[in-house]
C-alpha positions, 0 to 999 in steps of 0.5 A: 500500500505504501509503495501504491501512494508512494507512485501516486505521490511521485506521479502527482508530482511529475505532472505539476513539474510538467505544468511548472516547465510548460510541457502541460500548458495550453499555450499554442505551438507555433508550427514550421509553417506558420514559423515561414508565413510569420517570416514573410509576413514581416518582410512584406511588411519591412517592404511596405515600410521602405517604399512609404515616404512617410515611414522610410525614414525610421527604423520600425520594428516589426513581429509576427506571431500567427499573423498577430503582428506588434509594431515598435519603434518611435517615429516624430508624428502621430501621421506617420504612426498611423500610416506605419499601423495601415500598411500592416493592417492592408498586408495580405496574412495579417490578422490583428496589429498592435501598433505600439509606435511611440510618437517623440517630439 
């Protein structure tokens, strides 16, 4: 009986070990695929970015996670804020952007 609670103890354990580590979270997992369309999906945006007028200039940074893209990077107008948050928005792949470009006077 002891050895039977002492398995069950061991057992119990590993699995909160599983939930501590992240092995047992419900966390999506990002496949190869998605990896690549992420990856293409960014440099289209960089793209879009290089040929604005508007936006040339800075240096944004850009992340795509299953097509949920964030902006950062600071630009010196509220216009070219918005205008960098358009031309992620209109990129085809793109789901949602959070658009966290800081405008510095």
């Amino acid at each position: 009986m002891r050895i039977l609670l002492l398995l069950l103890a061991l057992a119990w354990i590993s699995g909160c070990t599983a939930m501590v580590l992240g092995n047992g979270s419900s966390a999506p997992v990002r496949t190869g695929t998605t990896a690549s369309a992420d990856s293409a999906i960014a440099t289209r945006i960089h793209e879009h970015f290089a040929s604005d007028a508007t936006i040339a200039a800075y240096n944004l940074g850009v992340r795509s996670y299953s097509g949920n893209v964030t902006l950062t990077g600071s630009v010196n107008s509220y216009v070219a804020r918005e205008q960098a948050g358009r031309l992620a928005k209109a990129t085809a792949g793109v789901k949602t952007v959070s658009n966290q470009i800081v405008v510095e006077n």
